[in-house]
N, CA, C and O atoms as CSV, one atom per row, in Angstrom:
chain,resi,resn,atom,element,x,y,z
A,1,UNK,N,N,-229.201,-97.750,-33.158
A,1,UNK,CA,C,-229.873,-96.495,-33.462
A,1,UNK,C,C,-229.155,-95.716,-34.566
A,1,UNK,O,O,-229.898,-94.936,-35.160
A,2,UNK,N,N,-227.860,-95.744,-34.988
A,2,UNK,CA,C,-226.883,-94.976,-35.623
A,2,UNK,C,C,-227.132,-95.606,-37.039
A,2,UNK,O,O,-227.277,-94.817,-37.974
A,3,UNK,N,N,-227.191,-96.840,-37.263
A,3,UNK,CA,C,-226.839,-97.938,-38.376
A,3,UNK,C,C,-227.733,-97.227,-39.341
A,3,UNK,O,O,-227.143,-96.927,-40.379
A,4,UNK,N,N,-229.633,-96.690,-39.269
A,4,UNK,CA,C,-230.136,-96.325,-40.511
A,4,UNK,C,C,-229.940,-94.721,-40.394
A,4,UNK,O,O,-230.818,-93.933,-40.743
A,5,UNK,N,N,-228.487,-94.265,-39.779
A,5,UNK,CA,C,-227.932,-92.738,-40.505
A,5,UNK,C,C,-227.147,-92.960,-41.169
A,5,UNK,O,O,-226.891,-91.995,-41.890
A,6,UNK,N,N,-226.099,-94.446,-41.475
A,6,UNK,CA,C,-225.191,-94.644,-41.919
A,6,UNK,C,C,-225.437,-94.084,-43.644
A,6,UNK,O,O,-224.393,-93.633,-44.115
A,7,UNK,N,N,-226.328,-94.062,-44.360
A,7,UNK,CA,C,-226.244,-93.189,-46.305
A,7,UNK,C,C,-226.206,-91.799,-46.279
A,7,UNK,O,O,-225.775,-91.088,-47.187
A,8,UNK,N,N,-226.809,-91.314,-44.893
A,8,UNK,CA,C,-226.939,-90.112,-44.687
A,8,UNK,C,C,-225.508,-88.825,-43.969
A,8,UNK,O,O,-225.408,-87.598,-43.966
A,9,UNK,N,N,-224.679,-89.915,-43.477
A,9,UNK,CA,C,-223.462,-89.545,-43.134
A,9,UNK,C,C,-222.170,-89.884,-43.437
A,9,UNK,O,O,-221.161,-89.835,-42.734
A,10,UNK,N,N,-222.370,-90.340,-44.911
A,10,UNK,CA,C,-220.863,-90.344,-45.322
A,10,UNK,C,C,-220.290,-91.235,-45.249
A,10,UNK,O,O,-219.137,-91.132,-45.669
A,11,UNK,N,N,-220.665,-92.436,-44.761
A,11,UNK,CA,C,-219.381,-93.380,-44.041
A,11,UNK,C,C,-219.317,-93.813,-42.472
A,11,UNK,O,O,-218.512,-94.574,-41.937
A,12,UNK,N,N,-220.340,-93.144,-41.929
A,12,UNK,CA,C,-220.433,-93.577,-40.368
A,12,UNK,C,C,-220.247,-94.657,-39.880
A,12,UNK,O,O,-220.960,-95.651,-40.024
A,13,UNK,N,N,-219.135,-94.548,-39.172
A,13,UNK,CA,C,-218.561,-95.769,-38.618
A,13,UNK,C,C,-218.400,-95.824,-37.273
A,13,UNK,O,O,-217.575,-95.084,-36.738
A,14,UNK,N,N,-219.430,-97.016,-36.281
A,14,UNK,CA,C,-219.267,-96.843,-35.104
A,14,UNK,C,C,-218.773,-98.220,-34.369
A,14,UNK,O,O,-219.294,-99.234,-34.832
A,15,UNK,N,N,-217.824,-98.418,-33.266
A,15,UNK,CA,C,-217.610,-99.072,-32.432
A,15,UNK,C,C,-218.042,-99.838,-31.379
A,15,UNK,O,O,-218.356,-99.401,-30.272
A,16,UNK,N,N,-218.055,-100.858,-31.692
A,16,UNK,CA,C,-219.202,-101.215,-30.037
A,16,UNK,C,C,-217.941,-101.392,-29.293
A,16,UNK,O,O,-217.632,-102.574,-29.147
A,17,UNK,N,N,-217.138,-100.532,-28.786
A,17,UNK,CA,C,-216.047,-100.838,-28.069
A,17,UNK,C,C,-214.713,-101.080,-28.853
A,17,UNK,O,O,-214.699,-101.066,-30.084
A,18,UNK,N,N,-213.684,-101.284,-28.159
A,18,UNK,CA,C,-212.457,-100.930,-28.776
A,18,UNK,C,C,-211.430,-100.944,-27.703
A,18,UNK,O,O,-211.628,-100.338,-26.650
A,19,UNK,N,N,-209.734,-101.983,-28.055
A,19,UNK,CA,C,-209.049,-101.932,-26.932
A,19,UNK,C,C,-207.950,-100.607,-27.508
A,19,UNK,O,O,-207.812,-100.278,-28.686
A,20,UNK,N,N,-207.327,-100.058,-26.440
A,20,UNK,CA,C,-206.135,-99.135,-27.504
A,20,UNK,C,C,-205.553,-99.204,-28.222
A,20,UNK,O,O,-204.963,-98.282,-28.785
A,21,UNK,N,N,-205.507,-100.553,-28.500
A,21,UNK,CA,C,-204.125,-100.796,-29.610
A,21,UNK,C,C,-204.538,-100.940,-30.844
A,21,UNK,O,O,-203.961,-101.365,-31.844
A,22,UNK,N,N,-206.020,-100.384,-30.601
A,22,UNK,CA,C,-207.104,-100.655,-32.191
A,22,UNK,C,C,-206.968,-98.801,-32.414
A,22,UNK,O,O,-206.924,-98.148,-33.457
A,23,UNK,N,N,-206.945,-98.533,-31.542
A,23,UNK,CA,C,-206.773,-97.065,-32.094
A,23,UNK,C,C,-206.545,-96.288,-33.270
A,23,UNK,O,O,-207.253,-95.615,-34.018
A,24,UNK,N,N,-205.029,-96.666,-33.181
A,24,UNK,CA,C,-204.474,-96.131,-34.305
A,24,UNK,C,C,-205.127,-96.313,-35.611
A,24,UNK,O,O,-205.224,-95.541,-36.565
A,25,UNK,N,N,-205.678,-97.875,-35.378
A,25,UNK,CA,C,-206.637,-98.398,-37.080
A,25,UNK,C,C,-207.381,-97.460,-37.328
A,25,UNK,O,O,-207.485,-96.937,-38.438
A,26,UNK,N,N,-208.222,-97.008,-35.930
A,26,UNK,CA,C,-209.589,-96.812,-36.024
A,26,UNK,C,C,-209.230,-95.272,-36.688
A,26,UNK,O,O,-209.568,-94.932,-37.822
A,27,UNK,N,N,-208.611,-94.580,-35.901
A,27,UNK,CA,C,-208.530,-93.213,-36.391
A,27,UNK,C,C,-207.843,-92.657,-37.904
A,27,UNK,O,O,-207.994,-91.604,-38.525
A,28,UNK,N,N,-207.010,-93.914,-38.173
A,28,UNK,CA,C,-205.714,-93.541,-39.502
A,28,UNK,C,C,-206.979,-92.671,-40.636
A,28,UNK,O,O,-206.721,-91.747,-41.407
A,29,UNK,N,N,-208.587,-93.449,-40.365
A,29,UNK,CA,C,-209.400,-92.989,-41.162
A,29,UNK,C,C,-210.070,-91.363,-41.141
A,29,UNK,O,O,-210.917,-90.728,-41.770
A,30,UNK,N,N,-209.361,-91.196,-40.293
A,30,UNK,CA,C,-210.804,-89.810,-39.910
A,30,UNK,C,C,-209.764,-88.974,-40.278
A,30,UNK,O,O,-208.547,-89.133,-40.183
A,31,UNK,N,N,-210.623,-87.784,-40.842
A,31,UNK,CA,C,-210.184,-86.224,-41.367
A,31,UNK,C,C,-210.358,-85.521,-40.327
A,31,UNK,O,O,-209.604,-84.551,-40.397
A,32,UNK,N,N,-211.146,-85.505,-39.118
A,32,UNK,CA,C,-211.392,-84.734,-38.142
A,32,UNK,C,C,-212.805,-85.489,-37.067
A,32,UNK,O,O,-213.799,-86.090,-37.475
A,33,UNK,N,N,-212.373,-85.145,-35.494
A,33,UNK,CA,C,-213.150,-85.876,-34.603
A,33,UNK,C,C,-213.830,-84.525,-34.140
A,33,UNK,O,O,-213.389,-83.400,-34.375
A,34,UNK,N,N,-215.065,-84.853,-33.391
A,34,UNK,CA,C,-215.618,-83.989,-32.783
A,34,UNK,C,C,-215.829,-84.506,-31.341
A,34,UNK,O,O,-215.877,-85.685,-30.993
A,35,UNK,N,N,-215.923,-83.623,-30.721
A,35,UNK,CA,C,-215.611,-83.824,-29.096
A,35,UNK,C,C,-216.926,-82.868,-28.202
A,35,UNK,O,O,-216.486,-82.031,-27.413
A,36,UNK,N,N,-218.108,-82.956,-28.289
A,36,UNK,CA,C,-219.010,-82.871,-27.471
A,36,UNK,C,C,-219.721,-82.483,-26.393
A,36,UNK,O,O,-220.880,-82.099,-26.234
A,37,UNK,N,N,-218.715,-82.675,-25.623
A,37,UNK,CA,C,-219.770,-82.788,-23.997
A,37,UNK,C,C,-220.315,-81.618,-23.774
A,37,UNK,O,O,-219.897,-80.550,-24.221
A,38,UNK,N,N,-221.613,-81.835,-22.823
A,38,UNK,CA,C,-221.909,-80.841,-22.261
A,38,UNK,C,C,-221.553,-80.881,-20.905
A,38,UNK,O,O,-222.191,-80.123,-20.174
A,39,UNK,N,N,-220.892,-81.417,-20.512
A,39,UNK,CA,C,-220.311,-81.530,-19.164
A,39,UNK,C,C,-218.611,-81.382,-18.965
A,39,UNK,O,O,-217.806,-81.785,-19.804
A,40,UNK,N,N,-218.266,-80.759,-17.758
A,40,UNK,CA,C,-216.948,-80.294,-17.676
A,40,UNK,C,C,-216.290,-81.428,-17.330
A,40,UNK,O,O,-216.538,-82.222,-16.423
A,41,UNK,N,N,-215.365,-81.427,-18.197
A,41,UNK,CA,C,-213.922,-82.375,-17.485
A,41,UNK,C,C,-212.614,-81.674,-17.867
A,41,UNK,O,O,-212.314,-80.884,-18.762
A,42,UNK,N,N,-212.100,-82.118,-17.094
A,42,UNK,CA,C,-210.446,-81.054,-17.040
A,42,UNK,C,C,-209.613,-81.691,-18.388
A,42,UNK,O,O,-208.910,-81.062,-19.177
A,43,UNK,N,N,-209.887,-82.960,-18.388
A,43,UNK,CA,C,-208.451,-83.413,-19.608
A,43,UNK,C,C,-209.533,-84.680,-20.590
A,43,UNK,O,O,-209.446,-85.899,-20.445
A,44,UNK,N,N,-210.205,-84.178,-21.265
A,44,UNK,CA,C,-210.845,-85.733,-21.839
A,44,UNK,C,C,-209.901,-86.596,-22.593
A,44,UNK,O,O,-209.308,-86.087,-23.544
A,45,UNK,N,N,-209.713,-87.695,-22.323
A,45,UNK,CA,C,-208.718,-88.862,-22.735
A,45,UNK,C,C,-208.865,-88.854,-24.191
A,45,UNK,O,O,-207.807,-88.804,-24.817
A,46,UNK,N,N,-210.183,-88.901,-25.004
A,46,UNK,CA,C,-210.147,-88.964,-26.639
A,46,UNK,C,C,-209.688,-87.671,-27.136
A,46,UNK,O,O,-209.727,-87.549,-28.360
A,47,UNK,N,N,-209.222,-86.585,-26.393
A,47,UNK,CA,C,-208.855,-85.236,-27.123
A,47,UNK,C,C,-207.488,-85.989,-27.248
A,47,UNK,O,O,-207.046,-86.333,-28.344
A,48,UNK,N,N,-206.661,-86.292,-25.731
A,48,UNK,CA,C,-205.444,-86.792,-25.967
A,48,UNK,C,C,-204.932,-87.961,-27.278
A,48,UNK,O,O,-203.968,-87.920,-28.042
A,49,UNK,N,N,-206.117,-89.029,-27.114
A,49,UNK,CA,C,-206.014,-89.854,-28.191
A,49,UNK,C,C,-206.012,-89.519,-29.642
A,49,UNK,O,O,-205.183,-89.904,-30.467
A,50,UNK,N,N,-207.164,-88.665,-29.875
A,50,UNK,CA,C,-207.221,-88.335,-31.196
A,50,UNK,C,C,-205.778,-87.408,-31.849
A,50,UNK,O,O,-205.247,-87.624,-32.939
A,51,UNK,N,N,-205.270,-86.117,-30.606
A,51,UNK,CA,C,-204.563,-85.230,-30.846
A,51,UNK,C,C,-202.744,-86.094,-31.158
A,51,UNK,O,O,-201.816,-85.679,-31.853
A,52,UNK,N,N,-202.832,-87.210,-30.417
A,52,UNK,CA,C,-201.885,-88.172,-30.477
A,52,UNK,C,C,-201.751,-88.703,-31.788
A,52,UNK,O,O,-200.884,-88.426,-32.617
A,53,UNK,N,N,-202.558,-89.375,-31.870
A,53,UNK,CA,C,-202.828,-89.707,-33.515
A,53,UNK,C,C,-202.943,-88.875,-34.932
A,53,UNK,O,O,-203.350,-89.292,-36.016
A,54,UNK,N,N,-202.462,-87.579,-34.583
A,54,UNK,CA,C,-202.710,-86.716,-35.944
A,54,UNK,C,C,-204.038,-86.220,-35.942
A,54,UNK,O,O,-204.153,-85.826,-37.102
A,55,UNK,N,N,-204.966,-86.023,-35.448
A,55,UNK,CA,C,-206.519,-86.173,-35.522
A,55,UNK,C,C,-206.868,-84.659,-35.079
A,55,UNK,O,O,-206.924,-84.391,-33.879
A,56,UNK,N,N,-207.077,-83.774,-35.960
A,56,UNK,CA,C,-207.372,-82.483,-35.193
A,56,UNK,C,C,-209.140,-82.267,-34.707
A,56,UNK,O,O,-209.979,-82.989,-35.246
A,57,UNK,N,N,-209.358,-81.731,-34.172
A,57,UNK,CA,C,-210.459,-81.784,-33.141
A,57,UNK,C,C,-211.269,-80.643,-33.532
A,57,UNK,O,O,-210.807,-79.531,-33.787
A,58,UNK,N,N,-212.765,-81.033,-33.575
A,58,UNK,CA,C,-213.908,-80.126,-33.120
A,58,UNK,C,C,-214.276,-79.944,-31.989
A,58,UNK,O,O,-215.382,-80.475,-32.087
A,59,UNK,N,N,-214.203,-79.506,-30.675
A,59,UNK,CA,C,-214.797,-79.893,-29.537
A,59,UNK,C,C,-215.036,-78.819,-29.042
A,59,UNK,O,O,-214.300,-77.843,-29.187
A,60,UNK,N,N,-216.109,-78.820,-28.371
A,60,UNK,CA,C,-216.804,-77.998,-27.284
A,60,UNK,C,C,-216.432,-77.137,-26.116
A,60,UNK,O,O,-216.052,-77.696,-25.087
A,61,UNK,N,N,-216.501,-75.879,-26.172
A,61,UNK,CA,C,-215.606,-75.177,-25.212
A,61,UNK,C,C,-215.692,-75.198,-23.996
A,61,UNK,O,O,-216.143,-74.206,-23.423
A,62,UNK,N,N,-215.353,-76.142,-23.389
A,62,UNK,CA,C,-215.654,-76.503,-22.184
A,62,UNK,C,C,-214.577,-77.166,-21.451
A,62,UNK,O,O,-213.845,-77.843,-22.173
A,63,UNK,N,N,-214.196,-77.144,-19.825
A,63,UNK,CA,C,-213.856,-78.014,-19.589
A,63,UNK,C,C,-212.155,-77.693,-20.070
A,63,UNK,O,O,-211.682,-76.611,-20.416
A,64,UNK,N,N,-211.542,-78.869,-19.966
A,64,UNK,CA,C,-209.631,-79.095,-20.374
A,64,UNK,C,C,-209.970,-78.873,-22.164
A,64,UNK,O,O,-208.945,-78.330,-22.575
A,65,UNK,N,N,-210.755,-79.020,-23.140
A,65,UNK,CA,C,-210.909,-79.039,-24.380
A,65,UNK,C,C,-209.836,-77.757,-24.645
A,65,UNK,O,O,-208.721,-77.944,-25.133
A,66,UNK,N,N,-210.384,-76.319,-24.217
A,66,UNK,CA,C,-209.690,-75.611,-24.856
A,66,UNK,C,C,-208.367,-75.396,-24.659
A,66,UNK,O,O,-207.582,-74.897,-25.465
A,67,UNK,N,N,-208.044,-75.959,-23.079
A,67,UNK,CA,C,-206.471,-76.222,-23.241
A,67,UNK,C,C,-205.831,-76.996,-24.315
A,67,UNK,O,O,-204.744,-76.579,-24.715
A,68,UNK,N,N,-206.291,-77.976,-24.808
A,68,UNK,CA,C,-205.365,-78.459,-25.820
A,68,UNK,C,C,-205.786,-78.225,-26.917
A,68,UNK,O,O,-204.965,-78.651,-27.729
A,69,UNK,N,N,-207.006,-77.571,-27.625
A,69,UNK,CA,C,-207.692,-77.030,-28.674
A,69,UNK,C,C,-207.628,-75.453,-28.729
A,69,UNK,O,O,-208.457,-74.743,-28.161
A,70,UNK,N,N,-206.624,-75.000,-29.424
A,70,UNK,CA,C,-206.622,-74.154,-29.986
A,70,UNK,C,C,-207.711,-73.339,-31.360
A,70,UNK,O,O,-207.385,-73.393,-32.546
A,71,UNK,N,N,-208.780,-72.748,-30.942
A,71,UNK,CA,C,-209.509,-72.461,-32.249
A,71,UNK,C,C,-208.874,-71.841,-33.186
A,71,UNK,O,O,-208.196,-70.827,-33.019
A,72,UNK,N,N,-209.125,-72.625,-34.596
A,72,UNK,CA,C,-208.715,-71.545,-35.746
A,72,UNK,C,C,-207.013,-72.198,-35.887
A,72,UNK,O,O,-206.697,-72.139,-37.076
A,73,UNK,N,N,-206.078,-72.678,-35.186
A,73,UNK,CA,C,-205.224,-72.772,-35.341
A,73,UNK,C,C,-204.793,-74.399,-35.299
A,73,UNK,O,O,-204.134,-74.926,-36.195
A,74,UNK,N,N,-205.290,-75.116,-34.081
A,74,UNK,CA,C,-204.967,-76.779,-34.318
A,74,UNK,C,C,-206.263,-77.639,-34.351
A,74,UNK,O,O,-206.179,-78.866,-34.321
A,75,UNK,N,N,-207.650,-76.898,-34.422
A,75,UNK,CA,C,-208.914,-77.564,-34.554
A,75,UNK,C,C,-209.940,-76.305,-34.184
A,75,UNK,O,O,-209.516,-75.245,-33.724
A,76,UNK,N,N,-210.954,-76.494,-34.374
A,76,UNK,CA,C,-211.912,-75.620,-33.791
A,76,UNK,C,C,-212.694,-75.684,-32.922
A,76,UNK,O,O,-213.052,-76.858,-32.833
A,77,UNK,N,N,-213.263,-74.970,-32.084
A,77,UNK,CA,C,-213.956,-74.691,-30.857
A,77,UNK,C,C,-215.696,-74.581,-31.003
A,77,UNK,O,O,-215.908,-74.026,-32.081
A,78,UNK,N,N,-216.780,-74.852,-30.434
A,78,UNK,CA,C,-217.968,-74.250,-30.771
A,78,UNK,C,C,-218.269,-74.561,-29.081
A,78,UNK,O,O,-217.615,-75.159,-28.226
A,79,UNK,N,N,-220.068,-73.587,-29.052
A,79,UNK,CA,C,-220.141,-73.465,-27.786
A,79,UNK,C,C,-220.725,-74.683,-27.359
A,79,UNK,O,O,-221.412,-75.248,-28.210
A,80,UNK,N,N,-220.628,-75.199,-26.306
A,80,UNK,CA,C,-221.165,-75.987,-25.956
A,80,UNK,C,C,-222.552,-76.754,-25.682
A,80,UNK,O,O,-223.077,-76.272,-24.679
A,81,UNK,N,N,-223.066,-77.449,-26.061
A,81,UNK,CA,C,-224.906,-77.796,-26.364
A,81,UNK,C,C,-225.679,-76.803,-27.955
A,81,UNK,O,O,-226.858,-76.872,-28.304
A,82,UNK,N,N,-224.688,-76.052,-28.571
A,82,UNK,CA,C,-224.846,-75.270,-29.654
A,82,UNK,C,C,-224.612,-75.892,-30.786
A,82,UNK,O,O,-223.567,-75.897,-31.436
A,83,UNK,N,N,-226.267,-76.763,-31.154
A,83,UNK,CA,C,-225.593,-76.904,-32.505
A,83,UNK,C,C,-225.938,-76.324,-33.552
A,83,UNK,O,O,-226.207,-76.997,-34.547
A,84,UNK,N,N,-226.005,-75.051,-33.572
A,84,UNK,CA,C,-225.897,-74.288,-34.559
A,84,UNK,C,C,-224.509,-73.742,-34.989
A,84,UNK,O,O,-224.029,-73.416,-36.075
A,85,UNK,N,N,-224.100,-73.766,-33.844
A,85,UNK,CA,C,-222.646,-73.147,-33.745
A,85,UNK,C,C,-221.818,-74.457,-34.036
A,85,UNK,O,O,-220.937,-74.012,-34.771
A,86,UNK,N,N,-221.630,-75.501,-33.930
A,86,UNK,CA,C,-221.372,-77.146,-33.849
A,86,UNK,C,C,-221.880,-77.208,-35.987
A,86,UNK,O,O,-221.213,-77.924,-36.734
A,87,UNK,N,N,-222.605,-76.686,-36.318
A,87,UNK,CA,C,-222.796,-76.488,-37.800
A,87,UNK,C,C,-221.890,-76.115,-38.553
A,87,UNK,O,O,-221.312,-76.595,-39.528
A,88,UNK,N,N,-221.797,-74.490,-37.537
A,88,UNK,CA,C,-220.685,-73.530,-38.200
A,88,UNK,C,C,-219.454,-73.778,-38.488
A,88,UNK,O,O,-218.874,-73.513,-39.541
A,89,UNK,N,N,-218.910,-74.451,-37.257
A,89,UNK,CA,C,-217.899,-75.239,-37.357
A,89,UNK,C,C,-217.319,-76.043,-38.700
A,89,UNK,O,O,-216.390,-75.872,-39.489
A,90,UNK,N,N,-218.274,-76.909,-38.537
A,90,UNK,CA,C,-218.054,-78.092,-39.405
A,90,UNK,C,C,-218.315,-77.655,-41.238
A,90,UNK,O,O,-217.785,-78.251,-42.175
A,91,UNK,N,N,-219.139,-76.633,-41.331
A,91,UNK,CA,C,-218.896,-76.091,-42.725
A,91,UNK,C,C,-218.154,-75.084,-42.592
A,91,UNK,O,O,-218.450,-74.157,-43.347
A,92,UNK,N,N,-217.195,-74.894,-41.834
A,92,UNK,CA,C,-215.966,-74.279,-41.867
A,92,UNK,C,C,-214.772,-74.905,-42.673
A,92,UNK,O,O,-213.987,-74.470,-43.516
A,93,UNK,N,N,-214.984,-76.184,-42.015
A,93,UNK,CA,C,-214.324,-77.780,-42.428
A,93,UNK,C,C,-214.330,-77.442,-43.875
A,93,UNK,O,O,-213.386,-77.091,-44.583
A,94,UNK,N,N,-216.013,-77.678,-44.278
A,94,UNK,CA,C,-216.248,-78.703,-45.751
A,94,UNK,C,C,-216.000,-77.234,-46.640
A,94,UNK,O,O,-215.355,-77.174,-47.687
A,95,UNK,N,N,-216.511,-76.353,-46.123
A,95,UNK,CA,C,-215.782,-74.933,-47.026
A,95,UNK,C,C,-214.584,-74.989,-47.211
A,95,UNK,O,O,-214.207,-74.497,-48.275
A,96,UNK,N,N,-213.754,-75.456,-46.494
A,96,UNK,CA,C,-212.097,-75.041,-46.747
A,96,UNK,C,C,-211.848,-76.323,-46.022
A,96,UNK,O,O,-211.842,-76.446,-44.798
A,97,UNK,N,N,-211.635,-77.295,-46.929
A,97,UNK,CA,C,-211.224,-78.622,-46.406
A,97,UNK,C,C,-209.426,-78.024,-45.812
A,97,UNK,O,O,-208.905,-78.181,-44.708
A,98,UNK,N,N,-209.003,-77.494,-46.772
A,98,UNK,CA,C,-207.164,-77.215,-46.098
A,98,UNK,C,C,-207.155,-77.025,-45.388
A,98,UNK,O,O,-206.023,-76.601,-45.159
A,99,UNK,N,N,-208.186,-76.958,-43.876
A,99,UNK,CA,C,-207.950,-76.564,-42.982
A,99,UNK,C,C,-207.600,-77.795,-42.460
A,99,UNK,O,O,-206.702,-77.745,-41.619
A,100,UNK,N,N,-208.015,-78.801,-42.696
A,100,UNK,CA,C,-207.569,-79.933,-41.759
A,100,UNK,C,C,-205.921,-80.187,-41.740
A,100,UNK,O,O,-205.222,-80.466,-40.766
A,101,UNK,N,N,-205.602,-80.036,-42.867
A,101,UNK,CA,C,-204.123,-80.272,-42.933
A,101,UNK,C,C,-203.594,-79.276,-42.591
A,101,UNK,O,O,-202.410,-79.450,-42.882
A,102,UNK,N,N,-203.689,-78.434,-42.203
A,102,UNK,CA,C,-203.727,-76.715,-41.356
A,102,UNK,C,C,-203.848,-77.155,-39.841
A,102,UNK,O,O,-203.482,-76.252,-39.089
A,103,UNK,N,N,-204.067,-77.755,-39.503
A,103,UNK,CA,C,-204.560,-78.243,-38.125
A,103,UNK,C,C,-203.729,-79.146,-37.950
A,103,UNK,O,O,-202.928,-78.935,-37.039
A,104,UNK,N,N,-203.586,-80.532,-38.763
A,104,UNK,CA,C,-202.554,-81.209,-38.731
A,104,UNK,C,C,-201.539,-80.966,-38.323
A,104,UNK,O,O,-201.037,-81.380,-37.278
A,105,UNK,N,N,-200.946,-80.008,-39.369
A,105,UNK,CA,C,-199.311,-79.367,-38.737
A,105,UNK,C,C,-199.227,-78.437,-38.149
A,105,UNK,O,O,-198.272,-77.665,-38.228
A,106,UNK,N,N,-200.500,-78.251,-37.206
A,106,UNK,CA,C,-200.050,-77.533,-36.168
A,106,UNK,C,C,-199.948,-78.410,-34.714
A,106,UNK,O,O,-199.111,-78.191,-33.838
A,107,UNK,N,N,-200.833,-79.291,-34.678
A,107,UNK,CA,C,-200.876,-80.207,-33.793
A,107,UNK,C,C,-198.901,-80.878,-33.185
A,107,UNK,O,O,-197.911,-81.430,-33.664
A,108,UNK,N,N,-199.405,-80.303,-31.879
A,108,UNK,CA,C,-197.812,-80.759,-31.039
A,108,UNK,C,C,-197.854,-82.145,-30.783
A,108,UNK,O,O,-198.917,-82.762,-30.706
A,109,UNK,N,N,-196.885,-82.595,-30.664
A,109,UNK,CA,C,-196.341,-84.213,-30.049
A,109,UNK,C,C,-196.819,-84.145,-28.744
A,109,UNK,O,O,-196.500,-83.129,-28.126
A,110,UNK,N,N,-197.548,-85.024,-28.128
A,110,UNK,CA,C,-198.102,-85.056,-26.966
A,110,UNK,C,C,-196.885,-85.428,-25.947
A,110,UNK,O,O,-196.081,-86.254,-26.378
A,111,UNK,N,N,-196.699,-84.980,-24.832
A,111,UNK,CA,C,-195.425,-84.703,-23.962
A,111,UNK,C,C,-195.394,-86.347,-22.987
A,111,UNK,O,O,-196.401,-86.818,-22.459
A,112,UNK,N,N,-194.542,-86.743,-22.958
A,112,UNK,CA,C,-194.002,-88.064,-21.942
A,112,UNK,C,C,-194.312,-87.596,-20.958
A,112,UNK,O,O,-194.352,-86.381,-20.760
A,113,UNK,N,N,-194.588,-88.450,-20.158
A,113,UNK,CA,C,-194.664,-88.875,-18.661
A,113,UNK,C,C,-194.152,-88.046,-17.883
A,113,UNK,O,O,-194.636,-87.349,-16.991
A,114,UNK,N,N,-192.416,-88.251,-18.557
A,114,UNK,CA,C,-191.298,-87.411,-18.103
A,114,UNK,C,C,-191.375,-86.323,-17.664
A,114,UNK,O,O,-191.374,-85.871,-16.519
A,115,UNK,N,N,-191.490,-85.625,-19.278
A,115,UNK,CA,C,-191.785,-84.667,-19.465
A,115,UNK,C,C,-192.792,-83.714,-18.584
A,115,UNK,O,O,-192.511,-82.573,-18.219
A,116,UNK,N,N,-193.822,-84.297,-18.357
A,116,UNK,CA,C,-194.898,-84.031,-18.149
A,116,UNK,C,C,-194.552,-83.653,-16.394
A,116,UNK,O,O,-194.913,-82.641,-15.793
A,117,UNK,N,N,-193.747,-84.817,-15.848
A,117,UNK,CA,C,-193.169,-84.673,-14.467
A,117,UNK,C,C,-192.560,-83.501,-14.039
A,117,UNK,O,O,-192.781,-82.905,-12.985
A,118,UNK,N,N,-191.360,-83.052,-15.395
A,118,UNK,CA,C,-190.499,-82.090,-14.470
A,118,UNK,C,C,-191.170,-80.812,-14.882
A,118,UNK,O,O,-190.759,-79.815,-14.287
A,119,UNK,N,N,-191.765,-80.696,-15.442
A,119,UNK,CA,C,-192.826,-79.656,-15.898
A,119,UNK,C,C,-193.456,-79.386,-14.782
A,119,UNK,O,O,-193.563,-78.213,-14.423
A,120,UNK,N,N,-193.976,-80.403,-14.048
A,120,UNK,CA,C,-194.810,-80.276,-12.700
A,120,UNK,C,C,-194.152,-79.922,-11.448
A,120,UNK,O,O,-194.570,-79.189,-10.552
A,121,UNK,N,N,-192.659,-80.794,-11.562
A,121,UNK,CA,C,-191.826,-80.584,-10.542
A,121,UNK,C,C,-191.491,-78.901,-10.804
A,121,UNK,O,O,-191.776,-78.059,-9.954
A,122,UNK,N,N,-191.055,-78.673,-11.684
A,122,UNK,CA,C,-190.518,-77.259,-12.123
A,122,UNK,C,C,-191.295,-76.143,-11.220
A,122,UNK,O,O,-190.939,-75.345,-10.353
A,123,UNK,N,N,-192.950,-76.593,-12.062
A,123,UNK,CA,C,-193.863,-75.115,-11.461
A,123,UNK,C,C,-194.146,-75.015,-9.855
A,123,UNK,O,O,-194.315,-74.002,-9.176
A,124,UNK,N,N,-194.143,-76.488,-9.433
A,124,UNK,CA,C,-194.544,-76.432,-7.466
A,124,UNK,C,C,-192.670,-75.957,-6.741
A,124,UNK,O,O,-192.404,-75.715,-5.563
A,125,UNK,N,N,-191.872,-75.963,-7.715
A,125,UNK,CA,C,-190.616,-75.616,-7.174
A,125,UNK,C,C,-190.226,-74.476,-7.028
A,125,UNK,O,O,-189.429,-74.081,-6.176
A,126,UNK,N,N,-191.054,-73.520,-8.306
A,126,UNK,CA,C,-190.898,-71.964,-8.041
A,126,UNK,C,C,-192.504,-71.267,-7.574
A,126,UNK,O,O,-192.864,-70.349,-8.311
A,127,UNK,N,N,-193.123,-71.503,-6.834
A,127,UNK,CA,C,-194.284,-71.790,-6.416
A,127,UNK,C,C,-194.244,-71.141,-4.629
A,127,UNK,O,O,-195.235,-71.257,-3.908
């Protein structure tokens, strides 16, 4: 269904699947991902992936998104099922491309395991 948008979008490039270790290929290309749902989830795995990879994010305010999406500062936010607002966004982008590399270096190192543990241990300890 995607293949006759491919002149109309630049370069559209889609996956029929993909193991992780293709990742990194897949993304080294993208200037910016967009992230979607209209449905809530607490942590979506491609925010982590993309945000891992350098990849700053469009995604939908919903859900774990805005925990790790900062609007205006490490990617931008729009409302969710809004694509007018999902527009705005994105010629935010093509108006001021520097924003991506603005986003770039703001984007944090995604935290270890470890990390991630005593962080957890920490907060149920003073709790």
């Amino acid at each position: 269904m995607l293949e006759p948008l491919n002149a109309r979008l630049a370069g559209l490039e889609t996956h029929d699947g993909y193991r992780n270790t293709d990742l990194p290929q897949i993304l080294q290309k993208m200037d910016v991902g967009i992230v979607p749902p209209i449905w809530w989830d607490n942590a979506p795995q491609v925010v982590f992936e993309m945000m891992a990879l350098g990849v700053p994010l469009i995604g939908a305010e919903i859900g774990g998104i805005p925990d790790f999406v900062t609007h205006d500062k490490n990617g931008l936010l729009f409302k969710p099922g809004d694509a007018e607002d999902l527009q705005k966004q994105l010629l935010a982008i093509v108006s001021k491309p520097q924003k991506i590399t603005n986003f770039r270096a703001a984007l944090s190192p995604m935290k270890t395991i470890a990390e991630h543990a005593d962080e957890l241990e920490a907060f149920y300890q003073n709790t």
